[in-house]
C-alpha positions in Angstrom: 14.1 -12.9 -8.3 12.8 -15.8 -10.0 16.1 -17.0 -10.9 15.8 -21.1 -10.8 12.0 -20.6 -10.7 10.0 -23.2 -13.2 6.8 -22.0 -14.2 4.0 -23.0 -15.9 3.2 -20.5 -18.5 5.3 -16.8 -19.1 1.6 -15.3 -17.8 2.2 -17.4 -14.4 5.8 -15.4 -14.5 4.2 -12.3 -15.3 2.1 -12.6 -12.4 4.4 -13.7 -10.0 6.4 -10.8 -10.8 3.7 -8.0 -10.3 3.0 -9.2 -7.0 6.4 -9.1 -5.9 7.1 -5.7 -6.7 3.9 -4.8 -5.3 4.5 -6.7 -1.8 8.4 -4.8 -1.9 6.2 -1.3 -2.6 4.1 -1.9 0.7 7.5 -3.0 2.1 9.2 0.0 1.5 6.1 2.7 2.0 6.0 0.9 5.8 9.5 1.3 6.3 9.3 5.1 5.1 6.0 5.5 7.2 7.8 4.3 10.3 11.2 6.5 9.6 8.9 9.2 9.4 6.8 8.7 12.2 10.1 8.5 14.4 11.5 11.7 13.4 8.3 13.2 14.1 8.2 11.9 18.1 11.0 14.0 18.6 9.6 17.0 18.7 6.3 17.5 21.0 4.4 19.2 18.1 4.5 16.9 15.7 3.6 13.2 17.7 0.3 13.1 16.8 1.3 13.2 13.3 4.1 10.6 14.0 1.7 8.6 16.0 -0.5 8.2 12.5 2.2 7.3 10.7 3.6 4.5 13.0 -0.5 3.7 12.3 -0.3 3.9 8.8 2.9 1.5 8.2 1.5 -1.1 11.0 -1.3 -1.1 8.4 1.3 -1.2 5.5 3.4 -4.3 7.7 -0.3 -6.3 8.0 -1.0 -6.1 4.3 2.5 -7.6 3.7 1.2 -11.5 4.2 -2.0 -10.8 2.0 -0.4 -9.7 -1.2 1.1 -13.3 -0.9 -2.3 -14.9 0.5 -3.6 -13.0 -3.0 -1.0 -14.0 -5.5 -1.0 -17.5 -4.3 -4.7 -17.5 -5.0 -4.0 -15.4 -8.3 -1.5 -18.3 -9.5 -4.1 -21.1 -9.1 -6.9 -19.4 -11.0 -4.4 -19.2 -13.9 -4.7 -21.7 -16.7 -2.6 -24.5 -16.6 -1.5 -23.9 -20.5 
């Protein structure tokens, strides 16, 4: 993942890190929301919860571009040594 990657101190590493795995965790949980929620649709009963869950993981999907907005911000509050 951060193959090739210069960076300034291991911390700066660290952090990058963390924040990928996070952002792949909301990844995957909106994914699993949304594979959910479609097997639910099929069956009259259950849409409603479905219908949440399709919620849920367009919440999941919207967080995706913060984690980065955060890390970025994250990495420059770092020290430089």
């Amino acid at each position: 993942m951060t193959e090739g990657m210069r960076f300034t101190t291991p911390r700066h590493k660290e952090v990058y890190v963390a924040y990928g795995t996070a952002y792949d965790c909301v990844d995957a949980l909106a994914a699993i929301m949304f594979i959910i929620g479609s097997v639910l649709f099929f069956k009259t009963a259950t849409v409603t919860a479905g219908t949440w869950l399709f919620l849920i993981g367009s919440v999941f999907f919207a967080v995706r571009p913060v984690v980065h907005v955060v890390r970025d911000v994250h990495m420059k509050r770092l020290p430089k040594e």
